[in-house]
N, C-alpha and C positions, 0 to 999 in steps of 0.2 A: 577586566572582563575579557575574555577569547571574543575570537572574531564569529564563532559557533553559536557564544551565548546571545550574543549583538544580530544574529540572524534570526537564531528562534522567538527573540523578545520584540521585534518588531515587523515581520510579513508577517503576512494573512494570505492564505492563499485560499480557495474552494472547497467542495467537498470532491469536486471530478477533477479539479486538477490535482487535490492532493492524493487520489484515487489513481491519474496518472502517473503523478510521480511514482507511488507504490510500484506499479507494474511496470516501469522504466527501471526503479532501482532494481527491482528481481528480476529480472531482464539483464542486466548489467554484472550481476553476480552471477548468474546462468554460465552467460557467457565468457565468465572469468574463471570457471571450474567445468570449463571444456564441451558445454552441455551437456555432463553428464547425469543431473539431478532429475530424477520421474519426478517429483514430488514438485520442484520449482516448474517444471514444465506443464505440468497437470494447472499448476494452480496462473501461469500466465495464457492457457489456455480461456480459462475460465474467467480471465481479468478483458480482455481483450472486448472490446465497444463497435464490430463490424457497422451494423446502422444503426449505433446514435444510442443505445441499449446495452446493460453487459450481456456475454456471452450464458454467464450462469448470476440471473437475481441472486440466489442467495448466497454467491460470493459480498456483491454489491448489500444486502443486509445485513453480513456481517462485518463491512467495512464500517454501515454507517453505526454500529453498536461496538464497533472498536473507536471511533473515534467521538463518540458519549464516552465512553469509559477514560479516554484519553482526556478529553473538556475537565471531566470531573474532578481528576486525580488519584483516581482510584486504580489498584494495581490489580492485576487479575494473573491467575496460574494458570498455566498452558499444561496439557493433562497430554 
C-alpha cells in the first residue's frame, strides 16, 4: 500500500476545510504556471471566505454536490 493510499484511507477531514484545502491547492497551481490562468483566478476568487462566508454561494453549492457525488462513488463528466 503507498503512503497516498494510507492517507486517503484513514483522515477525515471537514467539509470547509476540505473546501480550503481546494482553494489552497488551486492557489498553488496558479502560482506555479506564473499566474497566468483567468479561469483559476476567476474561480479562487470566488473560493475566497472574507467574513466567515464564500465570496460566491454557488461556488460553495457546488462544492457541497461535488463532494455527494465523490461520498457516492459515482463519476460525473465535465462538459
Amino acid at each position: 500500500m503507498s503512503s497516498e493510499t494510507a492517507i486517503i484511507g484513514i483522515d477525515t477531514i471537514t467539509l470547509v476545510e476540505g473546501f480550503g484545502a481546494m482553494r489552497i491547492f488551486l492557489e498553488t497551481v496558479w502560482r506555479r504556471h506564473g499566474k497566468s490562468n483567468e479561469a483559476i483566478e476567476f474561480v479562487l476568487g470566488g473560493l475566497n471566505w472574507p467574513d466567515g462566508s464564500p465570496a460566491d454561494p454557488t461556488m460553495w453549492a457546488d462544492w457541497l454536490a461535488a463532494v455527494e457525488v465523490a461520498r457516492s462513488g459515482r463519476s460525473t463528466s465535465v462538459r
